[in-house]
C-alpha positions as CSV (number, residue, x, y, z in Angstrom):
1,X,14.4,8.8,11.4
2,X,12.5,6.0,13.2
3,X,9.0,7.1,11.8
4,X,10.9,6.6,8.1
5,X,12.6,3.2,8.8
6,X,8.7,2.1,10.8
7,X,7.2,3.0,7.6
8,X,9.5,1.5,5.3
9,X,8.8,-1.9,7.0
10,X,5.8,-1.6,7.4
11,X,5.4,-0.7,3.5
12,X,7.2,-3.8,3.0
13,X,5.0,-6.2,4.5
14,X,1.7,-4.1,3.4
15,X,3.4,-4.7,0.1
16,X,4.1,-8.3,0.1
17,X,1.1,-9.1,1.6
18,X,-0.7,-7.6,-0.9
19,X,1.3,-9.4,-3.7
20,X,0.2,-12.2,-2.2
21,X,-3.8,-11.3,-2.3
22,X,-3.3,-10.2,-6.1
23,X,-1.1,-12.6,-7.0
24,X,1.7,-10.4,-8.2
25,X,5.3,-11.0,-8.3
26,X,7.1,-7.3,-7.9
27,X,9.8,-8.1,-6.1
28,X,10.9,-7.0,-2.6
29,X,11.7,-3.3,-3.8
30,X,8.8,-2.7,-5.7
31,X,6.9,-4.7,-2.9
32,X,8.0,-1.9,-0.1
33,X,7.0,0.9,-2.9
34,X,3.7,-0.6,-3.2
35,X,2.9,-0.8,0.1
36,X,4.2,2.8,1.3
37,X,2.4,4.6,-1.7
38,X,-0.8,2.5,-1.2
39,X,-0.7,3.7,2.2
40,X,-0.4,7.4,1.4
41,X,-3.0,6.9,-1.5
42,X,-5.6,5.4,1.2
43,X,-5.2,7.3,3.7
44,X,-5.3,10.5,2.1
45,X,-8.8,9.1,-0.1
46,X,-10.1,8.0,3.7
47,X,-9.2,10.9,5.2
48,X,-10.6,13.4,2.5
49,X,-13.8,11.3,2.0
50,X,-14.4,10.0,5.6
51,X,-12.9,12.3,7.9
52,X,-11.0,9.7,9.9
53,X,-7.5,8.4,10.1
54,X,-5.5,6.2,12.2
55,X,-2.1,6.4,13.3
56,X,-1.6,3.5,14.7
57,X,0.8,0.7,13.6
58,X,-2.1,-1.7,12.5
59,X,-4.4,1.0,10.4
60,X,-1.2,1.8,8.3
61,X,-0.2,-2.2,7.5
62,X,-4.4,-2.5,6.7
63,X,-4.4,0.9,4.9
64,X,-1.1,0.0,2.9
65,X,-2.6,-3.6,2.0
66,X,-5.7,-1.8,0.9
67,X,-3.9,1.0,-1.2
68,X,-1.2,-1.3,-2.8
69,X,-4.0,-3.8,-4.0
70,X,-5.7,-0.9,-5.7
71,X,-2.5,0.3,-7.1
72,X,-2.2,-3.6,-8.9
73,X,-4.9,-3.9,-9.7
74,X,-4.6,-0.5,-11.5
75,X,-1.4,-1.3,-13.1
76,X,-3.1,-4.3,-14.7
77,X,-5.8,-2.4,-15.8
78,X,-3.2,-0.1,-17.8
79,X,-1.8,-2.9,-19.0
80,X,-4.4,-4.4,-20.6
81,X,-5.9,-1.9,-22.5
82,X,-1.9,-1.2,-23.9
């Protein structure tokens, strides 16, 4: 239960932060959902491709920033061409 609640915070502020670099207003919510699936995204691609993974605190906020840009910047993509 502590793992979930660590990774829902952590989601949050991955999230927000990468609002912030992309210049997206999501809202807190969508913010936290950002950031948690943009951490699962990147570390599954790192880990596949790579072969490494971190557990640690600060490789998941990075990872989640990393992911939950990608994921706006594909959502804008989408959007465009609709």
């Amino acid at each position: 239960m502590v793992g979930f609640i660590i990774a829902l915070i952590i989601g949050g502020i991955a999230g927000a932060i990468a609002a912030r670099l992309m210049n997206a207003d999501f809202g807190l919510v969508m913010n936290v959902i950002l950031g948690i699936a943009g951490a699962f995204i990147f570390n599954i691609v790192v880990f596949i491709v790579f072969g490494i993974g971190g557990g640690n605190i600060l490789w998941q906020l990075l990872a989640g920033v990393i992911g939950a840009c990608a994921l706006i910047w594909g959502y804008r993509q989408y959007k465009q061409r609709s």
